[in-house]
C-alpha positions in Angstrom: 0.0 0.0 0.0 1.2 3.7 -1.2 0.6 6.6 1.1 0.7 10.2 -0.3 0.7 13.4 2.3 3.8 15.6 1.3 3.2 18.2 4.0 2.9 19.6 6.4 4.2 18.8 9.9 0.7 18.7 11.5 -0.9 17.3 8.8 1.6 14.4 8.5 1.2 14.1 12.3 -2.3 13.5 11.7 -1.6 10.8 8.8 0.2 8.4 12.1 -2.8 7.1 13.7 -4.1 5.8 10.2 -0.5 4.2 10.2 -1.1 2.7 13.3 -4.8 1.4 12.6 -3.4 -0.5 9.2 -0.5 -1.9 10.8 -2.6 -3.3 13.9 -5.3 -4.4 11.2 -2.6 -6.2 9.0 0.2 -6.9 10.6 3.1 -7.1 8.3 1.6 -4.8 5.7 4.1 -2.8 3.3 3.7 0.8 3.6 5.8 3.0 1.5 4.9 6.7 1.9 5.8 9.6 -0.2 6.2 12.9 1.7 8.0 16.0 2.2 11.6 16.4 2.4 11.2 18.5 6.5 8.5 15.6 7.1 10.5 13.0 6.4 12.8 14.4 9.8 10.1 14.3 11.8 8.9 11.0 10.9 12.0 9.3 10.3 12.2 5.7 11.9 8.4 4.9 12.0 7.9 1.2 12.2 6.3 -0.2 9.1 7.2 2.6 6.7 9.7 2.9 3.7 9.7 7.0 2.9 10.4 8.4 -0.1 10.8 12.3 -0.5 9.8 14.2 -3.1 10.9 17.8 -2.9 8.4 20.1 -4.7 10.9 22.6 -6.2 12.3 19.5 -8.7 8.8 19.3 -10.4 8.1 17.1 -13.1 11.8 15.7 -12.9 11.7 14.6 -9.0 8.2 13.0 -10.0 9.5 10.8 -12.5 12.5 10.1 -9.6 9.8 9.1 -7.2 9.0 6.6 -10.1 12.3 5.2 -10.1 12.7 5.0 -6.3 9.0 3.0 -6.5 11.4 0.3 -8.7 8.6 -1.2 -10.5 6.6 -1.4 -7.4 2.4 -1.5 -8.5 0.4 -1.3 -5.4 -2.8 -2.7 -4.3 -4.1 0.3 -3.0 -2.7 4.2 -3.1 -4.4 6.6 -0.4 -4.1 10.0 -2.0 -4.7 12.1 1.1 -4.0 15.9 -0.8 -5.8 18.0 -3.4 -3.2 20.3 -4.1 -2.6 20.6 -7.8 1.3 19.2 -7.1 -0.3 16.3 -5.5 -2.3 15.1 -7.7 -0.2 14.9 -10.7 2.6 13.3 -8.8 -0.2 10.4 -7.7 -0.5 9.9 -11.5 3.3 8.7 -11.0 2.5 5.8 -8.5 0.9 2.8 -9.8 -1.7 1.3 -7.8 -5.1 -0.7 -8.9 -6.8 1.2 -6.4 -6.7 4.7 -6.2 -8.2 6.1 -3.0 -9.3 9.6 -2.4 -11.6 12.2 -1.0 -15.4 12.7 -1.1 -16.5 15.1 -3.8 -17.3 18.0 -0.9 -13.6 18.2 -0.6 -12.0 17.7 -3.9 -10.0 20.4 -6.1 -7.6 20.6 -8.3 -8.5 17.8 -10.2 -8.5 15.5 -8.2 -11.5 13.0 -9.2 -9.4 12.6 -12.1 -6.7 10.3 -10.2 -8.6 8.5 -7.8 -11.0 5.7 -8.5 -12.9 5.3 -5.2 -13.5 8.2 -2.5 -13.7 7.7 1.0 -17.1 9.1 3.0 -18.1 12.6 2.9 -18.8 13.6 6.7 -19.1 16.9 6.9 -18.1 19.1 10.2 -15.5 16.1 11.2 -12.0 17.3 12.4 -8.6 16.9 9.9 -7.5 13.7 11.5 -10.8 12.3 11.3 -11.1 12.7 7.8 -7.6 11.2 6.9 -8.7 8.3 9.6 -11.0 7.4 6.8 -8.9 6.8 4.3 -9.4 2.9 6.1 -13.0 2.6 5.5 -13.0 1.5 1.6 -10.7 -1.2 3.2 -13.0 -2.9 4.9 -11.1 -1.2 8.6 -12.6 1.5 10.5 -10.6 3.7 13.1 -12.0 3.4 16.2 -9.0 4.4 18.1 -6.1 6.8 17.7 -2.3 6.1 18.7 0.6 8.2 17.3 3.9 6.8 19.4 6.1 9.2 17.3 9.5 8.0 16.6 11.6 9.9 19.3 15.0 8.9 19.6 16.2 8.5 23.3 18.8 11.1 22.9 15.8 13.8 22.0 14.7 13.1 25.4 18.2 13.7 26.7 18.5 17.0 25.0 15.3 18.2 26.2 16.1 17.3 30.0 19.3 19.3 29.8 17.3 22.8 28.9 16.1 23.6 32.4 16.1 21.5 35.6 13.4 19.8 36.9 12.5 21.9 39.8 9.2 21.7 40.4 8.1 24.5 38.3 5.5 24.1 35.2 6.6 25.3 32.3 4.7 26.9 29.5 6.3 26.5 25.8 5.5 29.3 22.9 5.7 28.8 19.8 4.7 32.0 18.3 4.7 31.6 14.5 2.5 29.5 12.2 3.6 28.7 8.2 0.7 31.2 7.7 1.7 34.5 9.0 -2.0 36.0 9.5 -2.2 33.5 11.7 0.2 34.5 14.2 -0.6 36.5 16.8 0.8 39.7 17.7 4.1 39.4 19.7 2.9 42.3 22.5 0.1 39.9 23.5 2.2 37.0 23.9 4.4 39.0 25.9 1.5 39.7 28.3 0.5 36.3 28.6 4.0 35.1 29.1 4.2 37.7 32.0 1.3 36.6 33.5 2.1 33.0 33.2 5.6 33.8 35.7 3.8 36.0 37.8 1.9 32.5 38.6 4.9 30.9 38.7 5.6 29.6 35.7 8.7 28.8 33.7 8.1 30.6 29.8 10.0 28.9 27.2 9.7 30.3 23.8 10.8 27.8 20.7 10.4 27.8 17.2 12.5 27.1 14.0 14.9 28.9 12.4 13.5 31.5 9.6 14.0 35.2 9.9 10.0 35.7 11.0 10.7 33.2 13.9 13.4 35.0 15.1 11.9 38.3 14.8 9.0 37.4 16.8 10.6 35.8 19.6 12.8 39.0 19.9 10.2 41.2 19.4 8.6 39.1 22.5 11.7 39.2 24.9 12.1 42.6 24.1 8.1 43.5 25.1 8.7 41.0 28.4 8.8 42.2 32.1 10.3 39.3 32.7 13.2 36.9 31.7 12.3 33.3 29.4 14.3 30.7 28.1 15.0 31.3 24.6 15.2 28.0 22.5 13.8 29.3 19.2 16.1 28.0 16.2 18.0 25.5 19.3 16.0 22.1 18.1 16.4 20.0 15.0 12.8 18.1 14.3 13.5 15.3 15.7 14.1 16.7 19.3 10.9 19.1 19.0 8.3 16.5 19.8 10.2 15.9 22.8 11.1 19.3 23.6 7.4 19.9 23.5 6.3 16.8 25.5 8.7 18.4 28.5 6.4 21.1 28.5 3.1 22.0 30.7 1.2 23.6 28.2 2.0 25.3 25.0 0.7 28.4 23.7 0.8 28.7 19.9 -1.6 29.5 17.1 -2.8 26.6 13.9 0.3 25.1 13.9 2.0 22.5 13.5 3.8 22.3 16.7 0.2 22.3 18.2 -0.5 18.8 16.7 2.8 17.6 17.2 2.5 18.4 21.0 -1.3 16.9 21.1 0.5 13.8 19.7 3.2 13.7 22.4 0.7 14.2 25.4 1.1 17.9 26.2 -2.4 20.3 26.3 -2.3 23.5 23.9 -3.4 26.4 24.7 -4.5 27.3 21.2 -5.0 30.9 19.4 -7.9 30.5 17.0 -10.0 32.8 14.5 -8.4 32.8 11.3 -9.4 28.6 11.6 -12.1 26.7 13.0 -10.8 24.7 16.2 -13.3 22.0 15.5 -11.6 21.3 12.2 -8.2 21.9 13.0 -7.6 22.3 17.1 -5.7 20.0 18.9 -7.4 16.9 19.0 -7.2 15.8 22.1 -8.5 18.5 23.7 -9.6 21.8 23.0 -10.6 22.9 26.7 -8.2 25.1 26.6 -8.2 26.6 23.2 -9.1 30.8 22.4 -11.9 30.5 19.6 -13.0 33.1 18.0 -13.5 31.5 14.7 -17.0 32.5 15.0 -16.4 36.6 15.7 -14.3 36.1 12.7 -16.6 35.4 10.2 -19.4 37.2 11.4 -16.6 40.4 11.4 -15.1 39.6 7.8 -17.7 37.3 5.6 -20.6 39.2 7.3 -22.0 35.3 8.6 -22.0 32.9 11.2 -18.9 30.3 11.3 -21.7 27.7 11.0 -22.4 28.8 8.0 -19.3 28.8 6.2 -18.0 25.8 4.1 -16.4 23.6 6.7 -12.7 24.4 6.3 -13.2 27.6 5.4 -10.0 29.7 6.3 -10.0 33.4 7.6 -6.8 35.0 6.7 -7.3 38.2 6.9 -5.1 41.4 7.9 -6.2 41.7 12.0 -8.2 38.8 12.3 -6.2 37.5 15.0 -6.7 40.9 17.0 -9.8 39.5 18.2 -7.8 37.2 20.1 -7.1 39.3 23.6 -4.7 39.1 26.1 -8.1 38.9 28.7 -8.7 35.6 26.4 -5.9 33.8 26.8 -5.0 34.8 29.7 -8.9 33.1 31.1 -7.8 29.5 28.9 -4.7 30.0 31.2 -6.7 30.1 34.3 -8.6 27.1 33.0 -5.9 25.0 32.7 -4.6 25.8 35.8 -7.5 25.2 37.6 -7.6 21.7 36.5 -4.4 20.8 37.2 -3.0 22.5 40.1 
């Protein structure tokens, strides 16, 4: 069986429990995957799986590599699990008797025309849900959801050595989405990051390593009362998800951290209103989430959330502004009510 999900990091995340579910159905099964290049780090060493990258800058060339690399390989089964344009052609380079894609609501690009079979079309289901369907024109059906990353020991070890274990929680931000309109603005965090030691609590700020990331963690320090651990650009991928699972609680907008840090155990205190929680939260457990998905379509499409299509983004210039400090700082409050 060929899996295709190139990107990204929270979306690939989310593509692990279907892993698990085929694996536990068939035991033994072959599973190649193609996926991104950074996706590929994260994932690296999953039981089961033979990777193969395709990098989407070496177009029609590094399709007809992931040809080669398939060695004459024809599946039983291909689960084409993205729309994008990119995606779709490169599925035409995989040869498979079954061809396995989504429902009709959520189709573009073309897709119909490289899938034979489409899985259910459930509308108002969360991300991971939806890819957890991919099983159902098996025969299988996931009823439960497992990720068990692969997290080399030594990740561990390199998150322990960061701070000491004193006692105190800690609360990880990772400020900066792929999708800038997303983020929220680095004065706010600031506030909440203030609050959060006033309680107590350790702040640790991480990210990667591109100019917005470092801007915004500066901008934050800079804006702070108080000191925080600075580990933005300090991580490779593979010691993030245990970076984030040493964490309390992390604060970050629709990211991909969030999901990587539902999937290691740790509760998310996520920033929402350019994206619908319900859709794309932290699956686990959205208790502690901002959403204001709703204020932001009423405010910029002039209608309910309800009654958008379900995915429907809201990127827009100051949607996140109707995320307040008062907001977060109450999911804060939440969390710490429940767990001391």
């Amino acid at each position: 069986m060929c899996l295709l999900r190139l990107s990204a990091l929270g979306d690939v995340t989310h593509v692990v429990p279907l892993v698990r579910t085929l694996q536990e159905a068939w035991p033994g099964v072959r599973l190649a995957w193609v996926i991104g290049k950074g996706e590929h780090r994260l994932l690296d060493g999953l039981p089961g799986v033979d990777f193969i990258e395709y990098d989407k800058r070496t177009g029609i060339a590094g399709m007809r590599g992931v040809r080669r690399a398939l060695d004459g390989q024809r599946f039983d089964a291909l689960l084409q699990m993205q729309v994008a344009a990119r995606a779709n052609l490169l599925s035409a380079f995989i040869p498979a008797r079954r061809r396995i894609g989504y429902d009709r609501s959520r189709s573009k690009d073309g897709h119909g025309l490289f899938i034979n079979e489409r899985i259910p079309d459930r509308p108002g289901i969360h991300v991971l849900d939806a890819i957890g369907s991919f099983c159902e024109p098996l025969g299988l059906k996931q009823d439960s959801v497992r990720w068990d990353l692969p997290v080399p020991a030594e990740a561990f070890d390199w998150a322990r050595a960061q701070w000491p274990d004193d006692g105190r929680r800690t609360m990880l931000v990772s400020p900066c989405s792929s999708h800038a309109l997303r983020n929220w603005r680095h004065d706010r965090h600031a506030a909440l990051a203030d609050h959060a030691v006033d309680a107590g609590w350790r702040v640790v700020l991480c990210g990667g390593r591109s100019a917005l990331e470092r801007e915004t963690a500066d901008a934050i320090l800079a804006a702070m009362n108080h000191p925080a651990l600075d580990l933005v650009g300090k991580d490779t991928l593979k010691q993030l998800p245990a970076l984030l699972a040493r964490g309390d609680l992390l604060v970050t907008p629709d990211s991909g951290p969030m999901h990587i840090a539902n999937a290691m155990g740790t509760k998310v205190l996520g920033l929402h209103a350019a994206s619908n929680p319900a859709r794309s939260g932290p699956y686990s457990d959205r208790r502690y989430c901002v959403d204001r998905y709703d204020d932001a379509a009423r405010r910029f499409r002039g209608k309910a959330g309800d009654a958008l299509r379900w995915g429907t983004k809201i990127e827009h210039e100051g949607v996140m502004d109707l995320v307040t400090v008062e907001d977060a700082v109450a999911a804060f409050e939440r969390y710490r009510r429940d767990h001391g």
